[in-house]
C-alpha positions as CSV (number, residue, x, y, z in Angstrom):
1,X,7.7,-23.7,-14.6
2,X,11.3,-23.8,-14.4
3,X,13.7,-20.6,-14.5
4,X,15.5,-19.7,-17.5
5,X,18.7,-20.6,-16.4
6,X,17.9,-23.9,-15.8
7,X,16.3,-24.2,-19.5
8,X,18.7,-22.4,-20.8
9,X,21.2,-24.5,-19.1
10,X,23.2,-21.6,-17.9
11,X,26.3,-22.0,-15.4
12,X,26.1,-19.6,-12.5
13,X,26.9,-16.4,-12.6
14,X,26.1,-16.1,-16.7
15,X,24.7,-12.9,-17.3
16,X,21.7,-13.0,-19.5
17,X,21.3,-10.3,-22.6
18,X,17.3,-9.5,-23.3
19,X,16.5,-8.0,-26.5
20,X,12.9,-6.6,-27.7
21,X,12.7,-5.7,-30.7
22,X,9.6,-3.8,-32.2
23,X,8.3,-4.4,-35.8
24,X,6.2,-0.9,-36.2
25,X,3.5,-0.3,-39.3
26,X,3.9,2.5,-41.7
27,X,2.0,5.0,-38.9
28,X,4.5,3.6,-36.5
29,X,2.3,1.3,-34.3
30,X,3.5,-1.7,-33.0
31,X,3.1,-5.0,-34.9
32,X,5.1,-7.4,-33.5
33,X,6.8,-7.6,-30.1
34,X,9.7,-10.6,-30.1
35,X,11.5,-11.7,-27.0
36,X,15.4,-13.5,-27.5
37,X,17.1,-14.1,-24.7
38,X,20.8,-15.0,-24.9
39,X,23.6,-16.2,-22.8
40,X,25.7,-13.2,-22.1
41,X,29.0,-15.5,-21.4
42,X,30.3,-15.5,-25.2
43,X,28.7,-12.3,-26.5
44,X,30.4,-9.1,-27.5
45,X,28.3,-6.4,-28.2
46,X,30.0,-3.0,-30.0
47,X,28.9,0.6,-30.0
48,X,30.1,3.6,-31.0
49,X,30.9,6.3,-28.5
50,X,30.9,10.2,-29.7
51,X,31.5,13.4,-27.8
């Protein structure tokens, strides 16, 4: 099986961002686990800081 950067065709050095979202049912059990994985090298990703 080859590695994700290669079938991703990533350059070197291109991070990689993960996410998992969760798709619960109404008592909050998981449903649905998905899995996208996305080159990192063009991806801005904001977030509010407080404090």
């Amino acid at each position: 099986m080859p590695d994700e950067a290669t079938t991703l065709r990533l350059a070197e050095g291109v991070p990689l961002f993960q996410v998992l979202p969760v798709t619960l049912d109404q008592n909050e059990r998981p449903l649905v686990l998905e899995e996208f994985k996305i080159p990192g090298d063009d991806l801005a990703i904001p977030y509010a800081v407080s404090g």
